[in-house]
N, C-alpha and C positions, 0 to 999 in steps of 0.2 A: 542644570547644564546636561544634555546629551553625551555620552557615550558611543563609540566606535570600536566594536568588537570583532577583533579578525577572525581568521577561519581558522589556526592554530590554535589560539586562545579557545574558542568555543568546542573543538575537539577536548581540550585538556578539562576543560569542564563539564561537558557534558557527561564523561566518561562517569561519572561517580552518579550522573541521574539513574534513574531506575524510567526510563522512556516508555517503555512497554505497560506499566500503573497508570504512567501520566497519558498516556491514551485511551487509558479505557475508563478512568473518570469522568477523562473529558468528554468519550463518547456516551456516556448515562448521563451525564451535567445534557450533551445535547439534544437527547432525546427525552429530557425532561422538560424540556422548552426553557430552559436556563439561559439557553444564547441566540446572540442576533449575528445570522452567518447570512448577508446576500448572496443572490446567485453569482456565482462566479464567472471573472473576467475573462475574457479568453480571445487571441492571435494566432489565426493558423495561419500557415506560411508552407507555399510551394515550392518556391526555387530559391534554396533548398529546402526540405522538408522539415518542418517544426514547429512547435506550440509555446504559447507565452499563456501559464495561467496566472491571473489576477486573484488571489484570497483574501478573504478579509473578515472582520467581526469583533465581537467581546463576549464574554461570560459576564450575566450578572452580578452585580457586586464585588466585581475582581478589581486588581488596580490598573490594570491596562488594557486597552484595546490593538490588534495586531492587522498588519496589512504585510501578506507578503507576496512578492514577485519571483515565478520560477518557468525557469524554461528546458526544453528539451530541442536541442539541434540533432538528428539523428545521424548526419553526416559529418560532424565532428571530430569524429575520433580518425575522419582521414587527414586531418590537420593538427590529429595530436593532442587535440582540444578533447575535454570530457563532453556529453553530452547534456549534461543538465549543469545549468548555470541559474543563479538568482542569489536572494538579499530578504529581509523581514526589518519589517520597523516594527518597532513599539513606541505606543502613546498613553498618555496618562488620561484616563477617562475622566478625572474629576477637572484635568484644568486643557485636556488637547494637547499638552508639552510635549515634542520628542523626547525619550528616554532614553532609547537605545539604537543605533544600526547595528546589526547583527551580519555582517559582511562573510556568511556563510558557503557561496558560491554553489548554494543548490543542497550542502550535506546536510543539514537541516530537515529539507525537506526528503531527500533519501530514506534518512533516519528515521523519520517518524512513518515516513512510509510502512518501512520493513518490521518499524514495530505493531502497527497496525497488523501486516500478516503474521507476524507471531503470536500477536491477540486472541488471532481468528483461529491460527491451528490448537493453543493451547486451552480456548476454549470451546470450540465443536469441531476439531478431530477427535479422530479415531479411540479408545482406549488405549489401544497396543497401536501403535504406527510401526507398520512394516518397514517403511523406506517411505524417504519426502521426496518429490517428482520437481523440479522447478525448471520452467518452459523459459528462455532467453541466457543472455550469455553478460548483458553488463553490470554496470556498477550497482544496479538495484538485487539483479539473482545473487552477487556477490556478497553482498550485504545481507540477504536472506539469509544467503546458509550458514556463514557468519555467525549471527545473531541467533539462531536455531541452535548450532553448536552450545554458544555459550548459554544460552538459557537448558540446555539439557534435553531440548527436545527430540531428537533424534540426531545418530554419526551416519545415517546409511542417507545417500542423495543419489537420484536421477538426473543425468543430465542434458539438456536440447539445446542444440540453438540452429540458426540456418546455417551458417558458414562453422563444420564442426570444426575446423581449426582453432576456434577462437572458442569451441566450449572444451578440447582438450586442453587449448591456454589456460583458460578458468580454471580445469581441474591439478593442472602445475601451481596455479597460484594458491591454489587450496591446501596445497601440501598434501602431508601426509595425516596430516590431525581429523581426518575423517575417511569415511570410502566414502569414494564417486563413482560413479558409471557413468560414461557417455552413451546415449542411446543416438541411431541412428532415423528416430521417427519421434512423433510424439505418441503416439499410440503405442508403442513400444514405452516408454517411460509410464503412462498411465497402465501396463498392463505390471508393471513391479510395484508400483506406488498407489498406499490408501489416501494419501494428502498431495494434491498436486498443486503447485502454484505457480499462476504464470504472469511474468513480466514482461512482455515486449509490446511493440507500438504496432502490432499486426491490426490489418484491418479485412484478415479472413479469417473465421474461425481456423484452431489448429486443433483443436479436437473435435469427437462427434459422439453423438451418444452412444454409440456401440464401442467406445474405447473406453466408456467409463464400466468399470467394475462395483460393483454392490457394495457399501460401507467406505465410500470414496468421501473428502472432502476435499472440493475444489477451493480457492481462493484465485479471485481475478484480481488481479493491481495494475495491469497496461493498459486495461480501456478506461480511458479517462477523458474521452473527447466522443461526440456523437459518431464519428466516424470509424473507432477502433473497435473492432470484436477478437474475442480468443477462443471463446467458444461457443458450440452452436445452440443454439435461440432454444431447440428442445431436449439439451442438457436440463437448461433451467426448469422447464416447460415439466419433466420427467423428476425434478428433485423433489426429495420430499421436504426441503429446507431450502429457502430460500431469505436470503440476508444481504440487505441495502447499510452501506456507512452511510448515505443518508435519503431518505425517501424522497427529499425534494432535488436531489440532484439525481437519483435514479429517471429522473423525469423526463431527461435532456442528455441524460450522456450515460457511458456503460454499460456490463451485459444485459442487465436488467430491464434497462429503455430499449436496446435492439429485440427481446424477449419482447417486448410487451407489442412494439410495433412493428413485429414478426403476426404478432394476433396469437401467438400459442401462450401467453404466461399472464395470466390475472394479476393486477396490480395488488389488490386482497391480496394475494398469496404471499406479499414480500414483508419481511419483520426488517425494522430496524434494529443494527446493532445495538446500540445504549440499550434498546429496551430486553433484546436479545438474551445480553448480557445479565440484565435483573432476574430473567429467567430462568431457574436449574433443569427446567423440565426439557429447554432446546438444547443444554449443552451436553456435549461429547455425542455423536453421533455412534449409532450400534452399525451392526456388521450386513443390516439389511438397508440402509439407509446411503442416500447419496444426500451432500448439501452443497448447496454455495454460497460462498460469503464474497461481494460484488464490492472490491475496496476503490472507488473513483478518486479517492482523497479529500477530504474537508479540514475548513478553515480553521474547526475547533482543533486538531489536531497541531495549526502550526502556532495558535493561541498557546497551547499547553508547551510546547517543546521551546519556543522561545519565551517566556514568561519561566522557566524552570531555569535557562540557560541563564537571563541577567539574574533571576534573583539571586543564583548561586554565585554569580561574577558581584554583586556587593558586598557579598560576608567575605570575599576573599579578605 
C-alpha cells in the first residue's frame, strides 16, 4: 500500500539527511552510466510566465524508480503564492507499485537544487573563498546562502537582485548570522566574490566577461530551459574549466547549449560533473583559473533525495 507524505513531515525528515553526499553519489552513479534518466519533460507558458519540468528515471539495481513534477510560476509571489510548486512519486522497480507521494510543494526539488550548488563550490571553488556573490533574490538564493552557512563554507555574501528592495528583504531575513552586502550591479558583486552563483530565470546574460576576475568560480542553477542565459556565452568560451550536471541535457538547454550555439565553446571542452568529481586533478580551482559548473538539474538528483526522504520515513 502506498504512502502520502506531506511537506511538514518530509521537512522533519529530511533535516537529519546529509543531501549534499546524496548528490554527489548520485552524480558519479550517473556518469558512470548506472542510470536511465530521459530527456526531460517540459511546459513553457506565456501568460503568465512559467515552466512545468517533467523528470524522471532509476538507478540500476536500486529499489525504486522516481518521476517528479515541478514547476516555476514567476509571478506568483504577486498572489502570495511561492513560485515553485510540484510533487515526486516513487515506484517500485521490481513490481511498478506506487510507494510513495511525496507531496513536497516544489521543496524537494529547491533542496536538492542548492545542494547541488554547494557541491560545486566545495568541490572546485576557490582554496580560500573571499566572499560567495549569489545573483537573484528568491527561495532558491535563500536557501544557497542557508545551506553554505551551515556546511561552513563561507559567512561573507554578495548580494543582486533586480528590485533591491526585495534583496535588502533577503538580507533582513538573513539576520544577523552572516554579512551581506547588497550590491547595486552585478558586476559589482563579481568584483568582491571568487565564487559567484546565480539563480534567476533571466534570459539576458547578467554578467560579461570583463566582470569575471582570475580564480573566480561561477555556478549557474537559473538556466534550466533553452531560453534562460546568466551569463555570457564567452565566459564559458574564456574558462579554463568547464562542467556540465549532465552532458546530454547540456545539449538542449543551459549555459553550456547557449555556449555551444553561440559557436564560441567546443562541446570537447565540457567535463561532466560525476566524472568531475572522480577527478582530484579538476578540483578546487587556483588563483589563475576561472570555471563553471552549469547545474540545469537532473533527474538522478530527485531519484537520490526522494528515495533518502521515504527510506528514512520507514524506520521512523
Amino acid at each position: 500500500m502506498s504512502v502520502t507524505i506531506n511537506l511538514e513531515e518530509i521537512k522533519s525528515i529530511v533535516s537529519s539527511v546529509d543531501v549534499v553526499a546524496a548528490m554527489k553519489k548520485g552524480f558519479i552513479e550517473y556518469s558512470k552510466n548506472n542510470c536511465v534518466v530521459p530527456p526531460v519533460g517540459e511546459l513553457l507558458f506565456d501568460n503568465p510566465p512559467g515552466d512545468v519540468h517533467i523528470k524522471y528515471g532509476y538507478i540500476k539495481n536500486q529499489e525504486y524508480y522516481v518521476i517528479k513534477i515541478a514547476s516555476g510560476f514567476y509571478e506568483n509571489v504577486k498572489l502570495g503564492i511561492p513560485s515553485g510548486q510540484g510533487l515526486m512519486l516513487l515506484f517500485k522497480q521490481l513490481t511498478g507499485e506506487l510507494a510513495a507521494v511525496l507531496l513536497d510543494e516544489g521543496y524537494l526539488t529547491n533542496l536538492r537544487t542548492v545542494s547541488a550548488g554547494t557541491l560545486a563550490v566545495t568541490s572546485f571553488g576557490p582554496k580560500a573563498i573571499s566572499s560567495i556573490g549569489v545573483l537573484g533574490t528568491g527561495t532558491i538564493a535563500k536557501l544557497q546562502i542557508q545551506q553554505l552557512q551551515e556546511q561552513s563554507v563561507s559567512q561573507s555574501f554578495w548580494l543582486w537582485g533586480r528590485d533591491k528592495n526585495k534583496a535588502n528583504q533577503l538580507k533582513l531575513e538573513l539576520g544577523d548570522t552572516c554579512e551581506v552586502h547588497v550590491a547595486d550591479t552585478c558586476a559589482e558583486v563579481a568584483q568582491h566574490c571568487n565564487v559567484v552563483i546565480t539563480t534567476t530565470p533571466s534570459e539576458l546574460p547578467l554578467l560579461q566577461t570583463n566582470d569575471i576576475k582570475k580564480g573566480t568560480l561561477l555556478v549557474a542553477i537559473g538556466s534550466d530551459t533553452h531560453t534562460k542565459q546568466e551569463l555570457a556565452s564567452e565566459i564559458l568560451a574564456n574558462a579554463d574549466l568547464v562542467i556540465a550536471d549532465s552532458i546530454p541535457q547540456s545539449k538542449s538547454r543551459g549555459e553550456i547549449y547557449r555556449a555551444v550555439k553561440d559557436g564560441v565553446l567546443a562541446e570537447d571542452k565540457v567535463v561532466e560533473l560525476g566524472t568531475a568529481l572522480q577527478d582530484e586533478s579538476l578540483q578546487t580551482i587556483n588563483d589563475d583559473q576561472i570555471a563553471v559548473v552549469d547545474l540545469t538539474g537532473v533527474a538522478v538528483q530527485d531519484i537520490m533525495i526522494a528515495s533518502a526522504v521515504f527510506s528514512n520515513y520507514k524506520v521512523q
